[in-house]
C-alpha positions as a printed NumPy array, in Angstrom:
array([[ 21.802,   1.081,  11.902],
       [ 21.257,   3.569,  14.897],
       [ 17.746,   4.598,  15.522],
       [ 17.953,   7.856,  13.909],
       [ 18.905,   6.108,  11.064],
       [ 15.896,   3.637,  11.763],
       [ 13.137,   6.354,  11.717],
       [ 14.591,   8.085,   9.186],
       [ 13.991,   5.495,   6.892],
       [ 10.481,   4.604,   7.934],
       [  9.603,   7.602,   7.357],
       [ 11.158,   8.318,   3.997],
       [  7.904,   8.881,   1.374],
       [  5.586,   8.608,   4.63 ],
       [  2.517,  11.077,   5.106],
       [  2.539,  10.518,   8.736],
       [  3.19 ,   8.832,  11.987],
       [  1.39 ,   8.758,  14.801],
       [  3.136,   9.248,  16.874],
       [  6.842,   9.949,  16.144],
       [  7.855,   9.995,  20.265],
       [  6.156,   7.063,  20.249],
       [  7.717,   5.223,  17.435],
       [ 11.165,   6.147,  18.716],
       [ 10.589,   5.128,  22.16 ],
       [  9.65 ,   1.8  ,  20.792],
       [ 12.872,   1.263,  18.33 ],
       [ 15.144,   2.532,  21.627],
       [ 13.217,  -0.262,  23.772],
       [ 12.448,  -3.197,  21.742],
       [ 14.771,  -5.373,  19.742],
       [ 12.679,  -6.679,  17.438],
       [  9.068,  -4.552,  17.089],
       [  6.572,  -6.398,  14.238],
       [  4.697,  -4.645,  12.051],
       [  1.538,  -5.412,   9.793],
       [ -0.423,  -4.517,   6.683],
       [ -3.211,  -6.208,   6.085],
       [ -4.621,  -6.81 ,   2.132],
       [ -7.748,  -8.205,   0.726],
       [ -6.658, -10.857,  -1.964],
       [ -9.1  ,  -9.691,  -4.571],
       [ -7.741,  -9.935,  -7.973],
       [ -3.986,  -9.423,  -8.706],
       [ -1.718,  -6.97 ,  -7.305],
       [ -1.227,  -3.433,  -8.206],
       [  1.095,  -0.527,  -8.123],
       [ -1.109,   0.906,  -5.472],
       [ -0.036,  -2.105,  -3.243],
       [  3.746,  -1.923,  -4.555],
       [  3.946,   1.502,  -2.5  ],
       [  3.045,  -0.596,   0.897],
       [  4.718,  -3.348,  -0.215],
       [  8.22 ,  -1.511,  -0.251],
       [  7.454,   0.394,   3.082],
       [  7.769,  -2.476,   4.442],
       [ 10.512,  -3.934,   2.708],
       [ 11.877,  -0.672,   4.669],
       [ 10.666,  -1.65 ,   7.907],
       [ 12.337,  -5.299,   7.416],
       [ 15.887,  -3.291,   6.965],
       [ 15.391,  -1.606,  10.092],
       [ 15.2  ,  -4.216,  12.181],
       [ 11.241,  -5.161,  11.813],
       [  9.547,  -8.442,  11.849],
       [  7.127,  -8.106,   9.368],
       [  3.147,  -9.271,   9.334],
       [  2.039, -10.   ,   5.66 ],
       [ -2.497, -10.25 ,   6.376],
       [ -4.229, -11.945,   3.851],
       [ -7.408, -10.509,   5.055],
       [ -9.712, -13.21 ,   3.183],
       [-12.592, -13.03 ,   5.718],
       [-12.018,  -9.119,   5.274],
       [-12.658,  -9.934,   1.45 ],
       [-15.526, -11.348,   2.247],
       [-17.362,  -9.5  ,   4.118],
       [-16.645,  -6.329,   1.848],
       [-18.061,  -8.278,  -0.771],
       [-15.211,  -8.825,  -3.144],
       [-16.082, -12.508,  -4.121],
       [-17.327, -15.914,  -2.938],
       [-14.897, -18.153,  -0.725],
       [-13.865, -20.452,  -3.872],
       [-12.549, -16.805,  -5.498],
       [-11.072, -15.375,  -2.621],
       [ -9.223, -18.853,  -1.819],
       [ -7.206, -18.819,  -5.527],
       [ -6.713, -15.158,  -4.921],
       [ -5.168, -15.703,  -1.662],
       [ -3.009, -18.478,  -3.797],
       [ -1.905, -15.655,  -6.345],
       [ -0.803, -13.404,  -3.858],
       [  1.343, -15.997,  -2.134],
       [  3.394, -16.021,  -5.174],
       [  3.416, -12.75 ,  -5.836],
       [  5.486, -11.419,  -2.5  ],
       [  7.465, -14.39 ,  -3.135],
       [  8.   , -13.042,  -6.346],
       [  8.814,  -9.503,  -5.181],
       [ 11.816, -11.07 ,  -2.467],
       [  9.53 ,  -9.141,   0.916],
       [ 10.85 , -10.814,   4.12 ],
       [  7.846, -11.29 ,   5.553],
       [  5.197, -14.289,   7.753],
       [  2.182, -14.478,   5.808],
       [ -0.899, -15.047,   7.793],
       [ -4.427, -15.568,   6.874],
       [ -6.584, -14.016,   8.538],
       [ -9.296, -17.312,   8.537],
       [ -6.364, -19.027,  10.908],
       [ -6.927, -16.804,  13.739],
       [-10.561, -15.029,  13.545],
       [-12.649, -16.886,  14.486],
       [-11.696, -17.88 ,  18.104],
       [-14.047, -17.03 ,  20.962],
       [-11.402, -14.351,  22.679],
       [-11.145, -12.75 ,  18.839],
       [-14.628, -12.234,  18.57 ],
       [-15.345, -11.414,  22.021],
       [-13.147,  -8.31 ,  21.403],
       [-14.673,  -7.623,  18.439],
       [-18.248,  -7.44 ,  20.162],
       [-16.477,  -5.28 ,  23.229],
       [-15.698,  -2.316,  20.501],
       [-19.213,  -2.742,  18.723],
       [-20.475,  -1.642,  22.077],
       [-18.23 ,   1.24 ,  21.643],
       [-18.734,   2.248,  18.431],
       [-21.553,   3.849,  16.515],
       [-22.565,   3.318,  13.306],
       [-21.827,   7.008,  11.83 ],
       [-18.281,   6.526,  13.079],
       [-17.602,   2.529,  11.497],
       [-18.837,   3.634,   8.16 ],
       [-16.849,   7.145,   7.825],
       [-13.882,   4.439,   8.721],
       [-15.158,   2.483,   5.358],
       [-15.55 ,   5.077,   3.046],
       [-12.23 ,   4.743,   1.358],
       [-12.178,   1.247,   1.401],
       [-15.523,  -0.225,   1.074],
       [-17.114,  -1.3  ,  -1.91 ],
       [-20.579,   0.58 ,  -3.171],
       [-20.684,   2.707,   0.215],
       [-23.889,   3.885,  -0.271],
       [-25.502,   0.68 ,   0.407],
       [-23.297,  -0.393,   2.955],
       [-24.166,  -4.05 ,   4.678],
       [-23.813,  -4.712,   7.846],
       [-20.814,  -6.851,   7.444],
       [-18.992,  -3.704,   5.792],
       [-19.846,  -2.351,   9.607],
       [-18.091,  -5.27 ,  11.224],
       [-14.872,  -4.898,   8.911],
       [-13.334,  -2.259,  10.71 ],
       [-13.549,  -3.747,  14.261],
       [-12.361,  -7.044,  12.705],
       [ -9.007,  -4.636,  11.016],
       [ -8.665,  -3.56 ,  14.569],
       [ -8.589,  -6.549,  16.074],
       [ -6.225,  -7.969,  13.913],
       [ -3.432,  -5.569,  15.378],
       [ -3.792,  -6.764,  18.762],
       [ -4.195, -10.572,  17.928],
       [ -0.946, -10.622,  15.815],
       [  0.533,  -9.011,  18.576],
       [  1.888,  -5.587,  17.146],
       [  3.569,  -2.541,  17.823],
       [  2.771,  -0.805,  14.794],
       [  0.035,  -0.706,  11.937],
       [  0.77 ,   0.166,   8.512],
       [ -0.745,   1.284,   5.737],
       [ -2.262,   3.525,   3.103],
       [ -4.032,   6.761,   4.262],
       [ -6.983,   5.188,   3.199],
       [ -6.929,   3.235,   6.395],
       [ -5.973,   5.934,   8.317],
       [ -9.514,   6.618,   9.732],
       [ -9.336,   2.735,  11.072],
       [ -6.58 ,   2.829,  13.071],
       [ -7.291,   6.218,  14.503],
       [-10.905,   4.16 ,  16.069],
       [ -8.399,   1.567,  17.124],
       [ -6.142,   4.073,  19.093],
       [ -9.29 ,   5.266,  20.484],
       [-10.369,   1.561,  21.666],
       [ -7.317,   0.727,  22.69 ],
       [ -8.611,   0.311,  26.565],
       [-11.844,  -1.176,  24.981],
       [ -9.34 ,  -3.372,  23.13 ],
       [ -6.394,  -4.158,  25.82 ],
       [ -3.641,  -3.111,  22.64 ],
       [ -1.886,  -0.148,  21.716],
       [ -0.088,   0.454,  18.456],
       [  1.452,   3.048,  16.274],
       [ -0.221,   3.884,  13.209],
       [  1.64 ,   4.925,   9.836],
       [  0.343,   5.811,   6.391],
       [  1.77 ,   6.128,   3.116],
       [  0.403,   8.043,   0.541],
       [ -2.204,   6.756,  -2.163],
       [ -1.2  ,   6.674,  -5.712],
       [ -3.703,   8.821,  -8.328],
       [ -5.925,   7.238, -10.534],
       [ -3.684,   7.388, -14.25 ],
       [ -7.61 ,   8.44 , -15.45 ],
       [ -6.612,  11.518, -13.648],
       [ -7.341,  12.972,  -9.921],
       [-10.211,  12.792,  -8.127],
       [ -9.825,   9.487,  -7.401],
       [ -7.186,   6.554,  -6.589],
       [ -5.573,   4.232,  -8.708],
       [ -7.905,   0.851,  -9.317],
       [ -7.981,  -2.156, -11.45 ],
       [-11.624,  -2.183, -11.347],
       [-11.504,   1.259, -13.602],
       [-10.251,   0.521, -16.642],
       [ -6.619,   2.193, -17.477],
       [ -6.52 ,   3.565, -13.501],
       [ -4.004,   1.77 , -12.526],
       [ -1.541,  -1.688, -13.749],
       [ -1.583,  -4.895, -12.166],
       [  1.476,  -7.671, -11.854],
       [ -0.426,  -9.353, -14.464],
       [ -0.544,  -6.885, -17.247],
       [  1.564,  -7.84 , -20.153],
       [  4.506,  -5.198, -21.727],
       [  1.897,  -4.273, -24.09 ],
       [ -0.864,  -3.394, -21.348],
       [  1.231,  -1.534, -19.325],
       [  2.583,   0.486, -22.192],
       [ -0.708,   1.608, -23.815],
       [ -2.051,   2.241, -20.601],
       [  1.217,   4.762, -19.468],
       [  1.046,   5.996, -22.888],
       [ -2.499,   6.931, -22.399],
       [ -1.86 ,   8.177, -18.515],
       [ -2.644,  11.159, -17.103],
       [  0.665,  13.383, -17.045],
       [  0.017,  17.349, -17.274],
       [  3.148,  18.85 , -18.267],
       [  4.819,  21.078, -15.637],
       [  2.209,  20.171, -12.624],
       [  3.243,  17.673,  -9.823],
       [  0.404,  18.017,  -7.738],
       [ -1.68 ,  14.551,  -8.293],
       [  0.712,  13.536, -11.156],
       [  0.466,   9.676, -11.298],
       [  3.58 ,   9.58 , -13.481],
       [  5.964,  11.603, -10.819],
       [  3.732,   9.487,  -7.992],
       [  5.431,   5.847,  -9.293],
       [  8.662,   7.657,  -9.816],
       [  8.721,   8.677,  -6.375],
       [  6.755,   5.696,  -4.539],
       [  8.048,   2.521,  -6.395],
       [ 10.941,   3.267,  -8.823],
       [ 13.721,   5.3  ,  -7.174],
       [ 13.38 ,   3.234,  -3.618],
       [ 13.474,   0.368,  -6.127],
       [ 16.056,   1.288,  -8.588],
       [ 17.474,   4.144,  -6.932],
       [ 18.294,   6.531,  -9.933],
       [ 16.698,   6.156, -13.183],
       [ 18.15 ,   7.304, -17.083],
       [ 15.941,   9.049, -19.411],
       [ 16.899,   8.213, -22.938],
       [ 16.45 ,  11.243, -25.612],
       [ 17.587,  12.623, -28.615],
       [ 19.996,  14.809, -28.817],
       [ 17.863,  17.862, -30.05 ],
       [ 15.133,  16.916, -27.463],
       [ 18.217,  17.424, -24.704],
       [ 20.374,  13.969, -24.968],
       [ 19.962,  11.429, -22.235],
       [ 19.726,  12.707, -18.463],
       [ 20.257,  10.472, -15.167],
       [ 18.398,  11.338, -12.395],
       [ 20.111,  10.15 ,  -8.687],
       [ 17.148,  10.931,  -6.631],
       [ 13.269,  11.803,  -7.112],
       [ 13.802,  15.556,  -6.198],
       [ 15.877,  16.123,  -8.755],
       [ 13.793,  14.882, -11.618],
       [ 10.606,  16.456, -10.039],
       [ 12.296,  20.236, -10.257],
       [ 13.457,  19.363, -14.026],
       [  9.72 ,  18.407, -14.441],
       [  8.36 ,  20.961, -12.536],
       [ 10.506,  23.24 , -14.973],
       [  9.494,  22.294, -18.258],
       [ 13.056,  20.729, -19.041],
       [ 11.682,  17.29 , -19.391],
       [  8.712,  16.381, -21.517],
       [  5.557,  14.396, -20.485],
       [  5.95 ,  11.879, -22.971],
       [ 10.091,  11.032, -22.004],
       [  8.64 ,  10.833, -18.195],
       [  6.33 ,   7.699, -19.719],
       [  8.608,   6.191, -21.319],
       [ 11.019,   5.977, -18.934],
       [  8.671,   4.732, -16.677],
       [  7.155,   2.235, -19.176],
       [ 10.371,   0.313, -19.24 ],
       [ 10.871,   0.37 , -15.27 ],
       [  7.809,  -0.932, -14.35 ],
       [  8.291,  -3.462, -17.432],
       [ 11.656,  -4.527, -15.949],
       [ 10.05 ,  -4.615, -12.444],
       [  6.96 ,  -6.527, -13.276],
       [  8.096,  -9.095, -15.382],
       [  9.67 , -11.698, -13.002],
       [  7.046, -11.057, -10.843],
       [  4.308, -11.914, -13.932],
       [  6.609, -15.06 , -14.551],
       [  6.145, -16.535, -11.309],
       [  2.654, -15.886, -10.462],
       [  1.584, -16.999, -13.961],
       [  3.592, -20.576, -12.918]])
């Protein structure tokens, strides 16, 4: 694979990467670049973490060592559990990449944080950074925002310095982080690192928009541990406006998780509803959608029994 070929296909269902001289500079000059994403382990995995999860299934194919983060201190201190919790969640999600086949070193992030050069840097870019700027970089992530702690302040240093101690070349992640990693460009003097930053795009609540998909909202989003019958009441019960593709969760997992997984997908019908269709690539089946050729409820359907197929080895193992 050349590295037009490379950067084609990191950036295939990317928002944005910053920068793109930058990133092919680095893929002309470097053999073997790493890349991270870094996840809380709170509770199971969810489609919203699928979509990063086969970025960088992506980035492995194009020649990437790839950094897995079990951020459990980051869990932590953004108050998603005690230690005990966040130690069997960290468990859990063990199994579950090794359930979903990513080629990837898992690292937790207790192994390496607490040195005195870790948090030495960390106390450098507090110096740096005020307190207006390190909770804007939380809002998307943090957990009841409004009455922010002072260890949600701390998070997004810690996130920064994370790049730099596992040594790479470029963060990844949803554009939820994206106001992180812009601070840690900023810092990266402060911090004695550089790094390319790229984002994917966040998945719609199935409630509806105005907000992402979540497992702590009832029917927003499905986990690896929902059974068939979950996921189907809860697909059957999504939000999918007929006609629209802006902030259509439905046409978001087609796009995001099936086709890189599955690479076409068939649509079973009836013959007066249209007979079956097959659709190669997401752009086709989002211009049928977009006009009015296939119905909301086939869209479901067809998706109910992907992400059944695609789920349930992963629900097998993790369950073990």
């Amino acid at each position: 694979m050349d590295v037009d070929d490379k950067i084609a296909l990191i950036k295939q269902n990317v928002v944005e990467v910053v920068t793109d001289e930058e990133l092919a500079n680095l893929l002309k000059t470097k053999k073997k670049p790493i890349v991270y994403c870094g996840y809380e382990p709170s509770g199971p995995m969810h489609l919203g973490h699928f979509v990063t999860v086969i970025k960088l299934m992506d980035f492995a194919k194009a020649g990437f060592k790839v950094k897995f983060l079990l951020a459990d201190i980051h869990a932590l201190l953004n108050r998603k559990g005690q230690e005990d919790k966040i130690a069997k969640d960290v468990d859990a999600w063990r199994k579950t990449v090794k359930a979903i086949g990513l080629d990837a070193e898992i690292v937790l992030g207790s192994d390496f944080e607490f040195t005195k050069e870790y948090v030495s840097d960390v106390m450098s870019m507090a110096q740096e950074i005020t307190i207006n700027r390190g909770l804007r970089s939380m809002q998307e992530i943090a957990r009841d925002i409004e009455n922010a702690t002072v260890s949600q302040l701390w998070y997004p240093l810690m996130q920064i310095a994370d790049i730099k101690y596992l040594k790479c070349d470029v963060a990844y992640g949803g554009m939820e982080q994206r106001k992180i990693h812009m601070a840690g460009r900023e810092l990266k003097d402060v911090l004695g690192h550089s790094f390319i930053a790229v984002h994917t795009p966040l998945i719609t609540s199935l409630k509806g928009p105005g907000q992402k998909m979540s497992k702590s909202i009832p029917g927003s989003g499905i986990s690896v541990v929902d059974s068939d019958e979950e996921i189907t009441k809860i697909i059957k019960n999504a939000y999918c406006p007929e006609k629209i593709v802006q902030d259509n969760p439905m046409l978001q997992i087609s796009k995001l998780i099936i086709f890189p997984l599955r690479k076409k997908i068939s649509i079973k019908r009836l013959d007066k509803f249209g007979g079956n269709i097959e659709f190669k690539n997401y752009e086709e089946l989002e211009k049928t959608y977009l006009e009015g050729k296939l119905h909301p409820l086939d869209l479901k359907n067809c998706i109910t029994v992907e992400l059944i197929e695609i789920i349930t080895p992963i629900r097998k193992l993790y369950n073990k």
